[in-house]
C-alpha positions in Angstrom: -41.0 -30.2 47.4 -40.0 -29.3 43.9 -42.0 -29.9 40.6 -44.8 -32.0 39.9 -44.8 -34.9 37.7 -48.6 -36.0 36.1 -48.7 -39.9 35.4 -51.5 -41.5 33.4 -51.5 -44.9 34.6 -50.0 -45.0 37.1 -51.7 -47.2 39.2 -50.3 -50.0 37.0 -48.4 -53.0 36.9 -45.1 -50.3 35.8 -47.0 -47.6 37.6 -46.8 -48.7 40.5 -42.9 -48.6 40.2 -42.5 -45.1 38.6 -44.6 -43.6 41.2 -41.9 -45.3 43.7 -39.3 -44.0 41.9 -40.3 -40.9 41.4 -41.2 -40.0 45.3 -37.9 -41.2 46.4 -36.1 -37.7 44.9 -39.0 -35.9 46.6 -40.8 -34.7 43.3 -44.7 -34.1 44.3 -46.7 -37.0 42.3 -50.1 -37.0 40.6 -51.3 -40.3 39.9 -54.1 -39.6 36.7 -56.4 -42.4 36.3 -60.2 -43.4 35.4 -61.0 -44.4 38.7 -58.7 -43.1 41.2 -59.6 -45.6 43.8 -57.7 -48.1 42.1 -54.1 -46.0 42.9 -55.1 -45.3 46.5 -52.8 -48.2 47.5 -49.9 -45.6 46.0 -50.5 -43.3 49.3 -48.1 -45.1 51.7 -45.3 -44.8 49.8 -45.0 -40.4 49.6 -45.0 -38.3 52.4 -47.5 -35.9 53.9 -49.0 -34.4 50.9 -46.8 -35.4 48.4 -49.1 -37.8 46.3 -52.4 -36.9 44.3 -55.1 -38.7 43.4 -57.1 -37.5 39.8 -59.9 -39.0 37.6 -58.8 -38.7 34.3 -59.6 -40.5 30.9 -57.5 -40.5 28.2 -60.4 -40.2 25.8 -61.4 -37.6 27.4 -59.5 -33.9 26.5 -61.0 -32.1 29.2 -60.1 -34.4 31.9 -57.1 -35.0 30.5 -56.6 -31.1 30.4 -57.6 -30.5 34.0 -54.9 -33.3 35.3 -52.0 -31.8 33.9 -52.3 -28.2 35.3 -49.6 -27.0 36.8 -47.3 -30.0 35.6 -43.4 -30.2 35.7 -43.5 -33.1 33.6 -46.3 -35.4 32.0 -45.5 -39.3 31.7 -48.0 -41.2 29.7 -47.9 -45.4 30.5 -51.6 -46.4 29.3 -51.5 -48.9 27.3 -53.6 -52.3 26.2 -53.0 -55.4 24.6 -56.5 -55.7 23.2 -59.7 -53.5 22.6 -59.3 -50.2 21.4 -55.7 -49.5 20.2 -56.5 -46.4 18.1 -58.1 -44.4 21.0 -55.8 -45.4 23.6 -52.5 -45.2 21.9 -53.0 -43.1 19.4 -55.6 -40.4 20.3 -55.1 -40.6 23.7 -51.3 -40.3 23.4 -51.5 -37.2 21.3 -54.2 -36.3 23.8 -52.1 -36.1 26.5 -48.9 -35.1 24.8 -51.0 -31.7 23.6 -52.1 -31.0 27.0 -48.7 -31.2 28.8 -47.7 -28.7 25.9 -50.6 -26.5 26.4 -49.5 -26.8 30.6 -46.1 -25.9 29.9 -44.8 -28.9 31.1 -41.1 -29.5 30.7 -40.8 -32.5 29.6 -43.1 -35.5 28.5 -42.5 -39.4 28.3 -44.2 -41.7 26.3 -43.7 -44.9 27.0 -43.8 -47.2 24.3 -43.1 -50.8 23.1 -40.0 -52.4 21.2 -41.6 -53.4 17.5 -43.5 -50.2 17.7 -44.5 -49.0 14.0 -46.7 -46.8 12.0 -46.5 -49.9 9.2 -46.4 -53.0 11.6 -49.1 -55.7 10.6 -50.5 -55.8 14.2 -53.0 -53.2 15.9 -51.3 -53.2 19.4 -47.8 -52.4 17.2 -48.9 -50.5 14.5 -50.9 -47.9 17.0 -47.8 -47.9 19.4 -46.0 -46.7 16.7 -48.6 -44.4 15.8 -49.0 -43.1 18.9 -45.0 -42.2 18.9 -45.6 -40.1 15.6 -48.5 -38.0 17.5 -46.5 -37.6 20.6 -43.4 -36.1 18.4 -45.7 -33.5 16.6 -47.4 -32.5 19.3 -44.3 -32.6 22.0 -40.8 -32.4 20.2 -38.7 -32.8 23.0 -40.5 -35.8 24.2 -38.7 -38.8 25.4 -40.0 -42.1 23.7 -38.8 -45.3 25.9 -39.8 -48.9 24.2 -39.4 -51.5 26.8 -39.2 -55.0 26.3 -41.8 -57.7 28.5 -41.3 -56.4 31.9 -41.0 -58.5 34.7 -41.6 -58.7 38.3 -43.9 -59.9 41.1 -47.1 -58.3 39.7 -46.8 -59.2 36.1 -49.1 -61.3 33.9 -46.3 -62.9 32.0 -43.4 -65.0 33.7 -46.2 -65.9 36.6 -49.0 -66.6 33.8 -46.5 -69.5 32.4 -45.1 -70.4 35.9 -49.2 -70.5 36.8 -49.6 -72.9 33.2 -46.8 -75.4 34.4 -48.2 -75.8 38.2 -51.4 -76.7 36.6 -50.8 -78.4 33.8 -49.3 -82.4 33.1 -48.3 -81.3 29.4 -46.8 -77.2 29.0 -48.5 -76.1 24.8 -45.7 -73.2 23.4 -46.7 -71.2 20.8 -44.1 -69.8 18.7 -41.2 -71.6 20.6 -38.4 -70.1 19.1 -39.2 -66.2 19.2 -36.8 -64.2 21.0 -37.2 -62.0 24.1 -35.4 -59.7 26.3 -37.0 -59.4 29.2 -36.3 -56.6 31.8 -36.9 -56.1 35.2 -40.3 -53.4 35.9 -37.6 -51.5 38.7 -34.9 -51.0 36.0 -37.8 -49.6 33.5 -39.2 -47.6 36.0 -35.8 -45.9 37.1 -35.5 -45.0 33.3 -38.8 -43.9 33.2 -38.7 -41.5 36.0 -34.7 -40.4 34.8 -36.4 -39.3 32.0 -39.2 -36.9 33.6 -36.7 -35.7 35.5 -34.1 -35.0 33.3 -35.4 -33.7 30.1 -32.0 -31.6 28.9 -30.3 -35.0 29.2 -33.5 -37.4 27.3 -35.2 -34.8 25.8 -36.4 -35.4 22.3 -34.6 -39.3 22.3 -35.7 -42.6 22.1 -34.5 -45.8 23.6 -35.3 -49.1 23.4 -35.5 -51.1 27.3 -34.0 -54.8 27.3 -32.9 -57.0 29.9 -28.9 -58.6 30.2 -30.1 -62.0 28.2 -32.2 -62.8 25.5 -34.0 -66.3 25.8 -36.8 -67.8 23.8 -40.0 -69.1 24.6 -39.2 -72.3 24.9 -36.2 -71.8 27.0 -38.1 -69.2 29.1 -41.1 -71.3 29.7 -38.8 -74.7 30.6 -37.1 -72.2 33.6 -40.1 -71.6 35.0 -40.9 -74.8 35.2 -37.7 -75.6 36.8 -37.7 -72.8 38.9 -41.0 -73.8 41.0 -39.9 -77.5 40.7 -42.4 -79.0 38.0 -41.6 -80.9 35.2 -44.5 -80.6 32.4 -44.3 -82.4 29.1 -43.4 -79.1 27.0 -44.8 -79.7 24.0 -44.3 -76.9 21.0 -47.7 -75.9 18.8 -46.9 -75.8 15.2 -47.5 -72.5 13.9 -50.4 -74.1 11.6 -52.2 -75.0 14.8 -51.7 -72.0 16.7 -52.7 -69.6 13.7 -55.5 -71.3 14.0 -56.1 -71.2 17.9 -55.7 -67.9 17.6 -58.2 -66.9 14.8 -60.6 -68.8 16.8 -59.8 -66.1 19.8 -61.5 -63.3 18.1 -65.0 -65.1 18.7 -63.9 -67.3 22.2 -64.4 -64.3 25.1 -61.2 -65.0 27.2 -59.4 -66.8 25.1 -55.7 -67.4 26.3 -54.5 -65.8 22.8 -55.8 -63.3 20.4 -54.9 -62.9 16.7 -53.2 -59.6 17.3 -51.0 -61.0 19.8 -50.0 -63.9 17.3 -49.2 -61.6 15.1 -46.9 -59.9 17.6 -45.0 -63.4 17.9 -43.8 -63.4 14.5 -41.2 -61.4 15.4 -38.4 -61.2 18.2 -38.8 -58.8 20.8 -35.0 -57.6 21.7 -33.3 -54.3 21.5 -32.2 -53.3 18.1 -28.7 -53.3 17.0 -27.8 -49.7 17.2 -30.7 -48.5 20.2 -29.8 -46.3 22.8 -30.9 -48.5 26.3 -30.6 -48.6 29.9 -26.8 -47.5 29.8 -27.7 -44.4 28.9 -29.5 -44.1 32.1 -26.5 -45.6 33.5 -28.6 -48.4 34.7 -27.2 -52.3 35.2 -30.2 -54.2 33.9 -31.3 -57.3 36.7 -31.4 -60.8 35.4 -34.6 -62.4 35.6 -32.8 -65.2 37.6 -31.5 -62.7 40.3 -35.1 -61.7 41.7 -38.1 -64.1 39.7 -37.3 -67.1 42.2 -38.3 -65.1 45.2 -41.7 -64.4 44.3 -42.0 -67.6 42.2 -41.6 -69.7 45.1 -45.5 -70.0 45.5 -46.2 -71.7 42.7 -43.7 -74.7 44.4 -45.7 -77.8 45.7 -44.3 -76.9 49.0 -43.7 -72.9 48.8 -41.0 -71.7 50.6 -40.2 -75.1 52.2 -39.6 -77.0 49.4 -36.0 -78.0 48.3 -36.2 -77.1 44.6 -33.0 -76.2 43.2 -32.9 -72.5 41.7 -31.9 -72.9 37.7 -28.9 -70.8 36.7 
């Protein structure tokens, strides 16, 4: 089997789709992670021999060091949406990015976010973009993918509202009118993995990942709730009160929204204007309608038997 591509996190929500991906063209597959237990599930999918297991910590140079040895190609997907931004996405990118250059890898992905900047007023933004700067320095021909929310049957965003409007008589939106494009996590991870493989063709680019359709919060939360057959009162929080829910989420341990996050919601989260996307990777971006209903049919009174009407 030729090459060997090192992925940090890859025992992820995305992960767990690159790793796919990747074994399909027959590429040998090391799965880096804090805890490799977690990515043992991974093991069906290679063949004989063809996927690793490694511990590795991204805050860690030594182990970080020690998993890319020997490395084709390095892809980087850790990532969090609260705690410490600065020495995961920042350090730890660079982190990584220095060791596949030490390795001699041939190529290196960081995978990003769309809204990623060095001057954005929220952590989880600010140290993506960060984190982009540090990969560049340390890896020039590194390819820098910023995907939009990423859907699919494992994700804790379409099926965290679709869980909301099963539960609850009256549906709260917070910042009903922000924009998204959402993309499908097997169309990212097909971009992800054309990039590792490719790096004379992605090399040294970035590109920002969208879906087909751009749709608000609103809208998106009110075809959820159409699509598993509820019917909440959906009520939208005015932006005084939900400023203030989530201030009150920096001292409330698991509270639904932190102020971080709010801050990310003051802004849309599509593909710029003049981005490079998934056509470059000559990829035909799924429709959240064309694959969410089949795995949102659980959160339907009667599953799989009931007579809900799909929504367009």
């Amino acid at each position: 089997m030729a090459g060997l591509v090192t992925i940090f996190g890859g025992g992820g929500f995305l992960g767990r789709y690159v790793v796919q991906e990747l074994l399909t063209t027959g590429v040998r597959v090391r799965v880096a992670g804090r805890d490799p237990k977690n990515a043992w599930f991974l093991k069906p999918l290679g063949g004989l021999g063809q996927t690793q297991f490694v511990g590795a910590d991204v805050t860690r140079a030594d182990s970080v060091a020690r998993a890319v040895q020997g490395s084709t190609a390095v892809i980087n997907l850790v990532g969090l949406l609260k705690g410490a931004f600065d020495a995961v996405h920042v350090t730890g990118a660079r982190t990584i990015a220095e060791a596949a250059a030490a390795a001699g890898a041939g190529a290196m992905v960081q995978v990003s976010a769309i809204g990623a900047d060095p001057a954005a007023a929220s952590a989880y933004a600010r140290t993506k973009g960060e984190g982009e700067v540090a990969v560049r320095a340390a890896f020039p021909a590194a390819t820098i993918l910023r995907p939009s929310v990423l859907f699919g049957p494992e994700d804790q965003f379409v099926n965290k509202f679709a869980q909301m409007a099963r539960m609850l008589p009256v549906l709260p939106v917070l910042r009903g009118a922000v924009q998204f494009q959402p993309a499908f996590v097997a169309d990212a991870a097909k971009a992800i993995a054309a990039a590792a493989l490719d790096p004379l063709r992605y090399g040294g680019r970035t590109f920002e990942l969208g879906g087909p359709e751009r749709i608000s919060m609103d809208a998106l939360n009110r075809w959820i709730a159409q699509a598993i057959g509820r019917d909440p009162a959906i009520v939208a929080i005015p932006d005084a009160v939900g400023a203030l829910m989530a201030k009150a989420g920096r001292f409330v341990p698991g509270a639904p929204m932190t102020w971080d996050q709010w801050l990310l919601l003051q802004s849309d989260n599509v593909v710029g204007a003049d981005a490079d996307g998934f056509a470059a990777f000559g990829i035909d971006p799924v429709p959240l309608a064309a694959v969410a209903p089949g795995w949102l049919v659980r959160y339907r009174r009667h599953g799989r038997f009931s007579t809900v009407r799909t929504p367009a």
